[in-house]
N, C-alpha and C positions, 0 to 999 in steps of 0.2 A: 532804665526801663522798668515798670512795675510790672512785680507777675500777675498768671492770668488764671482763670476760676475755669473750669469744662463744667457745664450744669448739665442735665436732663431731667426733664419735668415729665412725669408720666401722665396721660392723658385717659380717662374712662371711654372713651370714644373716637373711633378712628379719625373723625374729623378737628380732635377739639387741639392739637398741635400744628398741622396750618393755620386755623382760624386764627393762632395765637402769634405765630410766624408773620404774618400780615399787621397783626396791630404792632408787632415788636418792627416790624420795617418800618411803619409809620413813624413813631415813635422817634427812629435812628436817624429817618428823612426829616425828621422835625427838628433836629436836635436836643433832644432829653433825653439821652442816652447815648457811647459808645460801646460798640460791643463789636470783636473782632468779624467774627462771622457765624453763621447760626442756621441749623438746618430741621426740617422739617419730614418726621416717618412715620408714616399712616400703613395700619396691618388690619385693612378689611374681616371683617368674620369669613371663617371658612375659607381662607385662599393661604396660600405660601409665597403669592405674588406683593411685596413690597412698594410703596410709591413713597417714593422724596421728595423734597422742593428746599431750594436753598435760600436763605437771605438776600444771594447777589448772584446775579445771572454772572457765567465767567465774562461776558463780554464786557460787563460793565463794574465786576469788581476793583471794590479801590486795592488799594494797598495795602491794608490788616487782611483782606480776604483768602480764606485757607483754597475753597474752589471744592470743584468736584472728585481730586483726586484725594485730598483727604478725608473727605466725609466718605466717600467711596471705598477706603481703604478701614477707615474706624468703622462704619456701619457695615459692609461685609463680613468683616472679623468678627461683630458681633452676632451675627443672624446668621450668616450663611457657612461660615466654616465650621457650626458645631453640625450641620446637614451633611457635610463633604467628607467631615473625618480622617481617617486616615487617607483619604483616598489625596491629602494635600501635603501630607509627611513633613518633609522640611519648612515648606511656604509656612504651616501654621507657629513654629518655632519664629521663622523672621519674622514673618507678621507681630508676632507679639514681643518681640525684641525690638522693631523702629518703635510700637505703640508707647511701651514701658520705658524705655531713652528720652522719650518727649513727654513724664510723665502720667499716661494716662496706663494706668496695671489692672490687674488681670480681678482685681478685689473690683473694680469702677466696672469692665467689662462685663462681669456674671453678674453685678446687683443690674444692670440694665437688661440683660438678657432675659434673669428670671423675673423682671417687672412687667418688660413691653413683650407683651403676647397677643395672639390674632383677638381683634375688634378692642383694641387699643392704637394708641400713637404719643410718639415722644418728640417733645422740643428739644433740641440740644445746642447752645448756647457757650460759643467762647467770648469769652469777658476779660475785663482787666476784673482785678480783686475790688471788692467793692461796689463794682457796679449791680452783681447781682441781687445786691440790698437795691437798689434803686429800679430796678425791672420790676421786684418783687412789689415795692411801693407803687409804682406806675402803673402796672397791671393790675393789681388788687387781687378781687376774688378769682382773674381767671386763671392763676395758675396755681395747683395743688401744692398743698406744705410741705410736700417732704420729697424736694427734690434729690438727685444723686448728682452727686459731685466730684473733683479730684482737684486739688489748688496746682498748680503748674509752679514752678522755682524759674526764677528768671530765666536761668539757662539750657531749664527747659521748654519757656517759650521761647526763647530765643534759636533754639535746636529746630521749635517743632517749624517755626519760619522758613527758616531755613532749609529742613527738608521738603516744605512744598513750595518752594520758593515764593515767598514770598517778605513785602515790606516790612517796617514797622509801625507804621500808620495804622490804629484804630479807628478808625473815622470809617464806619458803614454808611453807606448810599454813595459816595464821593468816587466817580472813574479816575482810573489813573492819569487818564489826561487833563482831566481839574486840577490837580496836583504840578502839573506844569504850569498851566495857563497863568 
């Protein structure tokens, strides 16, 4: 199994990472590109209120899809526990001890936190290695050059699977029932 890239593309505009989400679904539904799973956070001006959208609704994730409890888990940790503080004591120690076991440390955590700030929005894209030369080709101008990254070691995407249970299958758009049929 080839390892996998975690990106985040930071966005000038609360809108401009859905926008990019939707063409990067296309794209996955067309087949020119695999990409595990990939989520979408838009931080409106003036609110503390956060909005998500992922690559693959859970009902219809394939088999590479991480779901909502990962992204939930990495995007919380990012945004919302430096608000809670100590008030989360030990959680924030685990929290950043499953994140760092599957790769993604605490250097990838704080360059996204002090990027993505209210009336901003960030893509955030798992990949096998490689691919995200070819997103970045396929997309062209609409994503900014200097994404944040962390490369994954096989065994820890294979860790990170396996804590949110999931397949090995890259193949985004594809239900798990396709996979039988």
């Amino acid at each position: 199994m080839s390892t996998g890239t975690l990106t985040a593309w930071r966005f000038d505009t609360p809108e401009g990472a859905e926008e990019t989400l939707h063409a990067l679904e296309e794209l996955a539904r067309e087949g020119l590109i695999d990409v595990h799973d990939a989520a979408a956070l838009s931080w409106p001006p003036g609110t503390m209120k956060l909005r998500t959208s992922q690559l693959h609704a859970p009902a219809d994730a394939g088999g590479g899809s991480l779901g909502g409890s990962f992204w939930g888990l990495l995007l919380g940790y990012i945004f919302f526990v430096p608000l809670l503080g100590a008030a989360l004591g030990t959680a924030t120690g685990l929290y950043s001890g499953v994140l760092s076991a599957v790769g993604i440390d605490d250097g990838f955590i704080n360059r996204v936190r002090d990027r993505v700030t209210p009336g901003t929005s960030a893509l955030f894209v798992l990949a096998t290695e490689g691919v995200v030369d070819t997103i970045r080709d396929v997309l062209g101008g609409r994503l900014p050059s200097d994404p944040i990254f962390t490369d994954l070691t096989a065994g820890q995407d294979a860790a990170l699977r396996r804590a949110f249970g999931t397949g090995d299958s890259p193949v985004a758009g594809e239900s798990a029932g396709a996979a039988a049929a």
